[in-house]
C-alpha positions as CSV (number, residue, x, y, z in Angstrom):
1,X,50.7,72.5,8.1
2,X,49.2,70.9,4.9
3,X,49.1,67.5,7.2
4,X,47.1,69.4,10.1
5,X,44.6,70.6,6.8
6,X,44.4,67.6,5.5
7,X,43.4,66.1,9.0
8,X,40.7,69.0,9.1
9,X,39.1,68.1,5.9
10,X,39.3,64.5,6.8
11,X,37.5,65.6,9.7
12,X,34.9,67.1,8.1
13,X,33.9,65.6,4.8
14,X,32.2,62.9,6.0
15,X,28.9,63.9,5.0
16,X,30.0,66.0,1.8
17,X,32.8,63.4,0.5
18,X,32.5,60.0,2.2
19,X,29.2,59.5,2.3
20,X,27.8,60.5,-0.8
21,X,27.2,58.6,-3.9
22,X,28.1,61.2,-6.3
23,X,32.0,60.3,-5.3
24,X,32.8,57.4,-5.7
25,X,34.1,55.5,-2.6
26,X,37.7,54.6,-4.6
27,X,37.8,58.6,-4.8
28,X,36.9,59.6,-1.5
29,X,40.7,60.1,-0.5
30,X,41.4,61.4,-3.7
31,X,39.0,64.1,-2.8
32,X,39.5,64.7,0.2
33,X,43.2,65.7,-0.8
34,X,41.9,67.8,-3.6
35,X,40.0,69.8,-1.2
36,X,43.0,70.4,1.2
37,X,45.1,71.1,-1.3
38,X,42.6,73.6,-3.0
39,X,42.9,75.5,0.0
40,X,46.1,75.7,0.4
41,X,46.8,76.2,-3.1
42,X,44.5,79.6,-2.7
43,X,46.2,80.2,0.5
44,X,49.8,80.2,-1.4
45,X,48.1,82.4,-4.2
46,X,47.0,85.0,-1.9
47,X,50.7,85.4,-0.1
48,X,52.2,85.2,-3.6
49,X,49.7,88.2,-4.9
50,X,50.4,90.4,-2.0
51,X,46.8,89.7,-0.7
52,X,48.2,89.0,3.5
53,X,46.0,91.4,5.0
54,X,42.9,90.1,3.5
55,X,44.5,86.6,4.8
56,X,44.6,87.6,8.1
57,X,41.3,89.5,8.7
58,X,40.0,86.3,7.2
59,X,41.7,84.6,10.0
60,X,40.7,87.0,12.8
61,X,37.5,84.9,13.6
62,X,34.1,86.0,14.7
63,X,33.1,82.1,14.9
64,X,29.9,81.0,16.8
65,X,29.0,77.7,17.4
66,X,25.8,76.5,16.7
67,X,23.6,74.0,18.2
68,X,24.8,71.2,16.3
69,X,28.5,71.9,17.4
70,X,29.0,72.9,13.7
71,X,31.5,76.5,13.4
72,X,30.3,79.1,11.4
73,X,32.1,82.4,10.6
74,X,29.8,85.2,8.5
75,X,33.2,86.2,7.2
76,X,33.8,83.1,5.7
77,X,30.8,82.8,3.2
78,X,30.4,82.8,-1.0
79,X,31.0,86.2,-0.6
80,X,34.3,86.7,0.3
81,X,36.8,86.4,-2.4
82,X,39.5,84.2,-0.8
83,X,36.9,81.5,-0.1
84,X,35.0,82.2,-3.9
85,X,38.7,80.8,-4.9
86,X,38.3,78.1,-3.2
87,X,35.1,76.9,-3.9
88,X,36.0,77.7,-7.6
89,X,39.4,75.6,-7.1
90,X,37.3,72.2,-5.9
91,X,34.6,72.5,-8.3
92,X,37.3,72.2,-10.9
93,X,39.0,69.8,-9.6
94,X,35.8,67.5,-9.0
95,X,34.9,68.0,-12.5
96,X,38.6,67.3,-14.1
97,X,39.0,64.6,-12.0
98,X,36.5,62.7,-10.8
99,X,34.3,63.7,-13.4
100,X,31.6,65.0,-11.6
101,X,29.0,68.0,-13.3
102,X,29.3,71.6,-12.2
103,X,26.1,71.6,-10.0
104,X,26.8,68.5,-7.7
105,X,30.7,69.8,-7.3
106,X,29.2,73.3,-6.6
107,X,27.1,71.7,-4.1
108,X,29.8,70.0,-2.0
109,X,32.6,72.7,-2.3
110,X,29.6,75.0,-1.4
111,X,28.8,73.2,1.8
112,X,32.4,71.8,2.6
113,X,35.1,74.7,2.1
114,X,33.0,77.1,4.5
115,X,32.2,74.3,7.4
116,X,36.2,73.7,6.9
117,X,37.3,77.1,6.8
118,X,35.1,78.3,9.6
119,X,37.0,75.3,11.7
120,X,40.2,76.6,10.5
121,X,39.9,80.0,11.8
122,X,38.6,78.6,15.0
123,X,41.5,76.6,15.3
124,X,44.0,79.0,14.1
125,X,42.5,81.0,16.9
126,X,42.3,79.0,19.9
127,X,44.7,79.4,22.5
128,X,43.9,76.0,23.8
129,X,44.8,74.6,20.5
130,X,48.0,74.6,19.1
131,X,47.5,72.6,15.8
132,X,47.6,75.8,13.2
133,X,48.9,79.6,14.5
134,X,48.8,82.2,11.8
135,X,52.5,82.5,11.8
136,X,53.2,78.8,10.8
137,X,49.9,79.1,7.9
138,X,52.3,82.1,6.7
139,X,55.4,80.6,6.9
140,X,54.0,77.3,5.3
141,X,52.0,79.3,2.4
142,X,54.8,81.9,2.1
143,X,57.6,79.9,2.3
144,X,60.1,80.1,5.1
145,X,62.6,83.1,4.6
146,X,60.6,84.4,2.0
147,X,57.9,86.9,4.2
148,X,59.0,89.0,7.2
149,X,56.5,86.9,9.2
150,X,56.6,88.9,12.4
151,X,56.5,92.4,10.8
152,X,53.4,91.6,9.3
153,X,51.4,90.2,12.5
154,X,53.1,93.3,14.2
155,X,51.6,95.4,11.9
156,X,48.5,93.9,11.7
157,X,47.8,93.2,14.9
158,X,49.2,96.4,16.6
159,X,52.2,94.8,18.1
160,X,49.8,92.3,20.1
161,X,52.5,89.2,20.7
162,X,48.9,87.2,21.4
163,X,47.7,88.2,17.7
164,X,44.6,89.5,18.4
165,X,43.4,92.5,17.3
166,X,43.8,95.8,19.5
């Protein structure tokens, strides 16, 4: 799973990573993995701190699509914990290792982890795409053997084998 998130990022830092002159080009794939693995780092955290339900109604979806083609999900904003993690988790990162000041590493992780995460959830819940399922983010973030991965989509989801919401 933490290849597939990696592609995603890859996929969508151009703008925010590649392109900009505040990283360094000689950092660009240094930051692009310090973004994937801030997410899945907070991913891990949340399983490990009993936060799974809030996981998974993050993952339900409510995406639109906008003109552009870009995803955006109102769940998945500044507002919501799980992604104030993240955010927090790259602009550290940025800062500690790249060197970059608070207010330009606030400014990417501000514009990057919600586009990614948006295209995450979208992913996660397309039937047409099989890249990500929430069972194998849980099992990845969880560890294998370590959650009862099926009880808790059954309970979640009512039992719905498809796991969406009743």
């Amino acid at each position: 799973m933490f290849e597939q998130l990696m592609n995603l990022v890859k996929e969508h830092s151009g703008e925010q990573i590649v392109n900009n002159a505040a990283v360094p080009n000689e950092y660009n794939e240094a930051a692009v993995s310090s973004v994937a693995s801030s997410i899945f780092s907070v991913l891990q955290t949340q399983v490990a701190n009993g936060n799974v339900n809030s996981l998974l109604q993050m993952f339900q979806g409510n995406n639109q699509q906008n003109a552009d083609g870009t995803v955006v999900n109102a769940q998945n904003n500044q507002e919501n914990p799980i992604m104030n993690s993240m955010i927090s988790s790259v602009v550290g990162k940025f800062a500690t290792k790249f060197g970059m000041n608070e207010q330009t590493a606030t400014g990417i992780a501000n514009s990057l982890i919600p586009t990614i995460m948006a295209n995450f959830v979208n992913k996660t819940n397309d039937e047409k795409d099989n890249s990500f399922s929430l069972q194998g983010i849980l099992a990845a973030v969880g560890g294998e053997g370590k959650l009862d991965i099926g009880g808790i989509l059954s309970n979640f989801f009512g039992g719905n084998k498809n796991n969406q919401p009743k």
